[in-house]
N, C-alpha and C positions, 0 to 999 in steps of 0.2 A: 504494500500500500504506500501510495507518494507522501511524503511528509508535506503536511497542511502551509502555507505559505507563513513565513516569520511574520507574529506579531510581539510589539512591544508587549512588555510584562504589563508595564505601567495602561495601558490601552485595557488587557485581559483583565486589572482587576477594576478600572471603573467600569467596565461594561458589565461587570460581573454586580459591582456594587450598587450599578442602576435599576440592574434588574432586580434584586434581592434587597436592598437599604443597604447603606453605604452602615448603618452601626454592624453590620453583622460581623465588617471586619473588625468591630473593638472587641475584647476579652468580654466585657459584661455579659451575663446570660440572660438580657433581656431588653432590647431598644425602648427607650419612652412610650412607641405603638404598642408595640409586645405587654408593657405594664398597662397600658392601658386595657387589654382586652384577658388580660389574665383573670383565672379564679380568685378571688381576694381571699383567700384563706392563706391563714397566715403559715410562715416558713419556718414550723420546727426542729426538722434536721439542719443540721451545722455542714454545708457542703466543704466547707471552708475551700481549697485548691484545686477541687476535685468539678470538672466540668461536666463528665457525664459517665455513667456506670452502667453498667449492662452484663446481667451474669445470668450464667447457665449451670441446671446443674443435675447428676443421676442421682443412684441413690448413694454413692459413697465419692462421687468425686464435684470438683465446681472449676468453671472455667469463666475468668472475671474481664470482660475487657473496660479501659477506662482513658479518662484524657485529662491532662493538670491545665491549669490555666497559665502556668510556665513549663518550659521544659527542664528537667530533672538530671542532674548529671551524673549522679550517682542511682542504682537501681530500687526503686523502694520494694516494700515486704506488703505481703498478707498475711495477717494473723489471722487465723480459725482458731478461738478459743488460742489453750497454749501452744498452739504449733505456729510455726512459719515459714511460708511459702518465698523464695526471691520475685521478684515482677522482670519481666522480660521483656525488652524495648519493643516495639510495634512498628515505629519509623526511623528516623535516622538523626533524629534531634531531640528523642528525650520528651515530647509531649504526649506519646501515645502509648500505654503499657498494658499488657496482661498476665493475668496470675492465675496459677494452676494449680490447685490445691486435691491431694489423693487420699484414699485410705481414711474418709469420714463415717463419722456413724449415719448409720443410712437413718429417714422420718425422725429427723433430729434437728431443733434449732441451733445453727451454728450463730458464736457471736464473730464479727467480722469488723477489723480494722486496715488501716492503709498507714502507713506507718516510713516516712522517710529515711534516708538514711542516716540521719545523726539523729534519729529516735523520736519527730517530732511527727504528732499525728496529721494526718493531710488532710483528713475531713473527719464526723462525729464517728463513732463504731454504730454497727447496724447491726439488725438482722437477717441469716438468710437460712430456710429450709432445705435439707436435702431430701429426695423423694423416699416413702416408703423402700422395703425391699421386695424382690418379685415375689417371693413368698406371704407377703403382709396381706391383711383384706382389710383396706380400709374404707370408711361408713361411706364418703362421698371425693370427689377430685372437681373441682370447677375449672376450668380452662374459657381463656380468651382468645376469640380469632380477631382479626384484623387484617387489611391490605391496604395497599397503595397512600402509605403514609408521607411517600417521599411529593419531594419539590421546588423549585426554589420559591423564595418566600414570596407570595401576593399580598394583594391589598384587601382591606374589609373595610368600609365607611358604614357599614349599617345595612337592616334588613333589604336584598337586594340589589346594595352597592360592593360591588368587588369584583377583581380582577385575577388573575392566578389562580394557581391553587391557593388554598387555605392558610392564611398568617400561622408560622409556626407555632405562635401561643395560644391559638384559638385548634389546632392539632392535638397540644398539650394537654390543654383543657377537657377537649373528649377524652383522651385517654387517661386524665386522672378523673375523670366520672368512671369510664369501665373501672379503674384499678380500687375506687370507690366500696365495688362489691367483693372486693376480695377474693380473687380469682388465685388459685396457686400457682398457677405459669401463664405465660400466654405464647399465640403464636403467631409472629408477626409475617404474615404471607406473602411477600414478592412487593416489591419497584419500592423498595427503601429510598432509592434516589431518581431525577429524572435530567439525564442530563447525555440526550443520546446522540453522537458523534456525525450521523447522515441525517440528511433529510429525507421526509418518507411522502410517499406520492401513492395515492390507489395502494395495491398490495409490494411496493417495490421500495425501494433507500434507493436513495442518488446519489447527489455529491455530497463533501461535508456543510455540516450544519453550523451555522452563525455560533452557536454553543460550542463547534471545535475550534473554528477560528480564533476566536479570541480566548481560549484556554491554549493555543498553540501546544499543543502536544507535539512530541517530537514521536512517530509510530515503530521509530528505528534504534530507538534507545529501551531500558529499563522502564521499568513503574518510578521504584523507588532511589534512591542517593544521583537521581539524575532534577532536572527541573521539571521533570513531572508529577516528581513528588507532591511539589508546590500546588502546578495545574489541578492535580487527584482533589487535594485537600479542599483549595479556595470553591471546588463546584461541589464537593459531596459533603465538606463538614458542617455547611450551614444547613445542609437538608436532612441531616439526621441528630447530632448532639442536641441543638434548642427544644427538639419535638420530644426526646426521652429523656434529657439532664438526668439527673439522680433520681427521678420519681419510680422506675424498676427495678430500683436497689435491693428491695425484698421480695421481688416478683423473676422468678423464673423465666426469661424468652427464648425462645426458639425463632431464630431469623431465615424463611428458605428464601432464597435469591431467586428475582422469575427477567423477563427480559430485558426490561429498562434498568436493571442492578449486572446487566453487562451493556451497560451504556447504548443500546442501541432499540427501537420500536420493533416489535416480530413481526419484519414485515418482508417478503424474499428478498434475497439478496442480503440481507443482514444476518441468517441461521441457517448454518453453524457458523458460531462467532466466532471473527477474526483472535486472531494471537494475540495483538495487543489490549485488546480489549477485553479478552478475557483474563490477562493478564492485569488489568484496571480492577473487574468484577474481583479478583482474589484478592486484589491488597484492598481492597475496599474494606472487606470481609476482616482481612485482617489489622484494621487499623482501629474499627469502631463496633463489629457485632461477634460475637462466640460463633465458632462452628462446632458439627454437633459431635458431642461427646460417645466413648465405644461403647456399645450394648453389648450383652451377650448373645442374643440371637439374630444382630445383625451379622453377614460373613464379613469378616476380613480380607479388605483387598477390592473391596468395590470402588468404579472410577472416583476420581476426584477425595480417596480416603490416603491417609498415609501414618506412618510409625515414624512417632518422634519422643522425646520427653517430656510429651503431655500424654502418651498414651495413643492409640489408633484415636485416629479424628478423620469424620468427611466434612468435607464442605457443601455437599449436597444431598445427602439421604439421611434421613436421622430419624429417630425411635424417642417417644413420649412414654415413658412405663412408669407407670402407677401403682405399685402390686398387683394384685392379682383383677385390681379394678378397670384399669381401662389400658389401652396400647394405643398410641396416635404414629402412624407412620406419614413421614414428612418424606417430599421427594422433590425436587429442580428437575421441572421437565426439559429446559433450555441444556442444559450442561451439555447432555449427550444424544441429542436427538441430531438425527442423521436422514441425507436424501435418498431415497434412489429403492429398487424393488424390495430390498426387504429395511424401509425405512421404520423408526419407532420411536418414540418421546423419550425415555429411559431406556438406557442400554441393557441387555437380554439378562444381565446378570443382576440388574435393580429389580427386574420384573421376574424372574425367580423368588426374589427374596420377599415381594409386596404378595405374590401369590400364596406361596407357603406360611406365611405369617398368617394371613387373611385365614388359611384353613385350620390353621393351628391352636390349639386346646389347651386351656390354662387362663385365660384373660376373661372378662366377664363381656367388654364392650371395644372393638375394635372399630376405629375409625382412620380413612383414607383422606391424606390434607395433603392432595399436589398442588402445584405451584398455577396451572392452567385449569380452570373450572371445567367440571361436567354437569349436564344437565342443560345448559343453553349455549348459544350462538349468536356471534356482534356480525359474523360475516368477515370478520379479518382470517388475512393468513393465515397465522403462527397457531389455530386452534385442533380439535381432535378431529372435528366434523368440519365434512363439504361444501358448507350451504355459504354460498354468497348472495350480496347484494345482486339485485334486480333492479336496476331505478327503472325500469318500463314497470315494473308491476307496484315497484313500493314497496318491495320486503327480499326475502330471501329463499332461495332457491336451488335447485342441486339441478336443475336444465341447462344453468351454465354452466360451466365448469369453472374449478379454482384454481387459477394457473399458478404451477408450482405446488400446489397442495398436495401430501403424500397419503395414498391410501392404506399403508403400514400404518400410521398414526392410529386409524381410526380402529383398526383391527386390534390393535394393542390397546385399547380403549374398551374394546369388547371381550378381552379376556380378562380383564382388571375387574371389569362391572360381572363379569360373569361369576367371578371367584367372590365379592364379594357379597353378591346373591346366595353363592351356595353355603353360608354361613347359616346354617339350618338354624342356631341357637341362639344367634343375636340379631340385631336391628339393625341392617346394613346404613351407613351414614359417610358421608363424601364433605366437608367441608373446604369450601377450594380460595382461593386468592384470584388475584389479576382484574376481574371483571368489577367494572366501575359501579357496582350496585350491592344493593343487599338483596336476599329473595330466599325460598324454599321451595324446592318443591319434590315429588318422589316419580321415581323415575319406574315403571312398566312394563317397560318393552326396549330392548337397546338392537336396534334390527331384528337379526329375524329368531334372538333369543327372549323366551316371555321370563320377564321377572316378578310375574304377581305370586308367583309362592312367597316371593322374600323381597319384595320391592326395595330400591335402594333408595333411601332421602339424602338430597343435596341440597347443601346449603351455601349462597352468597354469604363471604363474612362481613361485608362490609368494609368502604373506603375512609382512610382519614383523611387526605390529601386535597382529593383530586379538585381539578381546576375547570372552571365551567366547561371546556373543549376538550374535556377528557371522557365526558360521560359519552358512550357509544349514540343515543340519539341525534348527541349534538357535532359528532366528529362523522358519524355516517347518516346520518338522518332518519333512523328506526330506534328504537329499543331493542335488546337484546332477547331474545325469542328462541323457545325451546326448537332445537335441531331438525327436519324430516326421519331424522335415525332415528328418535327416540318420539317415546309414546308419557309424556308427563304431567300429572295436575300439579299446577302450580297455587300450592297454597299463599305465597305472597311471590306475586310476576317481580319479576327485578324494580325497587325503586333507586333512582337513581338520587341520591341522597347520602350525606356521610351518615357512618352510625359503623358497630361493631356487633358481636354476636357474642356470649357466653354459655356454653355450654356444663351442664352435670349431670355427669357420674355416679349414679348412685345401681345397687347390688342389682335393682330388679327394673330398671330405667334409664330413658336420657331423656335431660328434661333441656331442649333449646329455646335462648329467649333472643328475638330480635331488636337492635335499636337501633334508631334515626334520627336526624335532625335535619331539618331542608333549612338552608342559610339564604335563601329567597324568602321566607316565610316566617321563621322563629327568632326572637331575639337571641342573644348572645345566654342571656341570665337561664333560660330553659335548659342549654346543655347541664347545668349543674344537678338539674331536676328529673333526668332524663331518666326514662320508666321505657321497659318492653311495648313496641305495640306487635310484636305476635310472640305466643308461645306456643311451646306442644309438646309434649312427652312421648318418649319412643321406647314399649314394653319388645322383650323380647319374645320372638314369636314361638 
């Protein structure tokens, strides 16, 4: 790929600063706008240095990633209780570190400090849970879903006025309402960031994007100890530290990466992602969110995992274990999806292991959370299903064809749905990322296999982000509409609205609740009040 024409540094970060507020480049974690549209609940943890925290964790281990408000020249510690862990640099200046802590008592409150190295504390000490062990049954497990949190920062003047995505502190805000209810992890589904290198036309990427220009990326050099370092930072760290600061400090996340978190729209010609940019997509990963920690029944050795001394880690598959209560399998359908006759979303050996789990005996409630939604269709590219736009009819259609769309995908979509149909003993459940809405609905028929013995419900988790041209109505002129594959009642049709989802866990159920806020319609002060408007309970059959 040709290197993007030289622009000045000084050019990349006021363009950068126009678009986002010029405070975003100060230290403070929050501009005049930002306080103004903040929760007024007052700031009892002490962050003191510490800008943003983000930890992950099984039942006996915790993987912490964090960022100072200077850079650190000496390595700081974690303490868990009396032990201590060293911190391990992230970039190449000392602002960005993670700490891996092993060998914890598992359904156990750990206490948790950050601790410099001439012994002074960085921020207050907290709390953080490690999960039951697989053997445990515990009474209930609450989990939160969300997507498309990323963006750079827009404007909000009031009901109806605004531009962009969502002011980072009005982001915040939703998500310390979900954290509100106390959810014991959550899972943050795809487009952490939105910051994609081509621009995209109909189903195609063209040349580079005004967003590459003026980050001048060099496609020829390193991520990191080059000036791209810099480029990475100034576009991705205002769209993700302001939105999570230290408020997941005691909440467990799970981050899977979907296609705008390898900088680019899935749109052809952009998947399978170039080198460089998937090389962006890792240090992204590695600068500001946990990748996911080793399970035991996940294999060892699947793409994109590796052995180091943190222990096996993937960057894109990961396992949610509860005791014996619930199992979430997490999966990056971008990572390894491939063209051509025997093309597939996840490489053969992810879909081995999402099959045999799915069959597998021991867990009470198993649920399926990839990175690209089942159950509907926007008509783009990058999805499972054929069905494009029509603009002679107004909707979508499988009479045209999807140029560039593989029918491997779709196939592999129907052995997925198939396996988790055949889960005779539980409630089959799909909660996906990517797609700019919330919705539910259960899926009946996936071609020409019938699933009313064991119908599978999918669920939209809802967006924090997105920016009035991101919702599928307004970027294609439809809403997003169940597939010709599939046979589905939709108990709530996709709303095109931010909100999030929370889900529990309990021995003999799963009880999902959804929620919304339309930022055309509701004041700011309702997100703090914010109540389910659907729920529903899923008994096992």
């Amino acid at each position: 790929m040709a290197r993007p024409r030289s622009v000045d540094r000084r050019e990349f970060l006021a363009g950068w600063a126009g678009a986002m507020g010029a405070a975003l480049l100060a230290r403070a974690p929050l501009d005049p706008f930002a306080r103004r549209h903040a929760t007024r609940e007052p700031q009892e943890w002490d962050a003191g240095r510490v800008r943003h925290l983000l930890p992950t964790v099984s039942d006996s281990r915790i993987l912490l990633k964090a960022s100072f408000t200077e850079p650190l020249a000496s390595a700081p510690s974690l303490n868990v209780g009396s032990r201590t862990f060293p911190g391990r640099m992230n970039d190449t200046r000392g602002r960005y570190w993670q700490f891996y802590a092993t060998e914890l008592e598992s359904g156990t409150t750990q206490a948790l400090s950050l601790v410099a190295a001439d012994g002074s504390f960085l921020c207050e000490p907290w709390p953080l849970a490690t999960f039951p062990p697989a053997g445990a049954n515990p009474a209930r497990f609450r989990l939160l879903f969300f997507t498309c949190a990323g963006g750079p920062e827009g404007t909000y003047e009031g009901i109806g006025e605004r531009s962009g995505n969502l002011p980072t502190a009005i982001r915040s805000r939703l998500l310390r309402r979900a954290l509100s209810f106390r959810p014991d992890a959550a899972v943050a589904n795809g487009d952490h960031i939105y910051w994609d290198l081509h621009s995209w036309s109909g189903q195609l990427t063209g040349a580079l994007s005004r967003r590459a220009q003026i980050s001048d990326f060099d496609f020829s050099a390193p991520v990191l100890a080059t000036t791209n370092e810099a480029a990475l930072l100034a576009a991705a760290d205002p769209q993700i530290v302001p939105v999570y600061g230290t408020d997941f400090r005691s909440t467990p996340v799970f981050f899977l990466q979907d296609d705008h978190d390898h900088w680019e729209n899935d749109a052809a010609g952009a998947f399978p992602v170039a080198w460089f940019q998937l090389q962006l997509a890792r240090a992204t990963q590695q600068l500001f969110y946990p990748e996911f920690l080793a399970d035991a029944t996940r294999p060892r050795g699947l793409p994109w995992s590796s052995e180091s001394d943190r222990g096996e880690i993937s960057e894109s598959f990961g396992t949610i274990r509860y005791g014996r209560l619930a199992e979430v399998l997490l999966y990056d359908v971008r990572r390894t999806m491939t063209l051509g006759p025997g093309a597939v979303f996840v490489d053969a050996s992810v879909e081995e292991w999402l099959v045999r789990r799915t069959a597998a005996a021991g867990v009470s409630h198993l649920v399926h959370a990839p990175s690209n939604p089942m159950g509907w269709s926007a008509g783009k590219w990058g999805e499972w299903y054929p069905d494009v736009l029509d603009p002679a009819a107004g909707g979508l259609t499988t009479a045209v064809p999807k140029e560039y769309w593989q029918a491997g995908w779709l196939s592999q979509h129907d052995r997925l749905v198939r396996a988790m149909s055949g889960m005779r003993s539980r409630a089959p459940l799909v909660v996906s990322g990517d797609l700019h809405a919330i919705g539910m609905g259960t899926m009946r028929r996936s071609g020409s296999f019938d699933l009313a013995a064991n119908p599978v419900t999918t669920v939209l988790s809802g967006p924090i982000g997105t920016s009035p041209g991101g919702f599928p109505s307004v970027v294609r002129g439809l809403p997003s509409t169940p597939p010709s594959h599939l046979d589905v009642d939709e108990a709530v049709a996709p709303v095109e609205e931010h909100g999030f989802t929370l889900v529990d866990f309990l021995p003999d159920r799963v009880a999902i609740r959804l929620f919304r806020w339309d930022v055309n319609r509701q004041p700011l002060e309702e997100i703090d009040r914010l109540e389910p408007f659907h729920e529903t309970e899923l008994e096992a059959p």
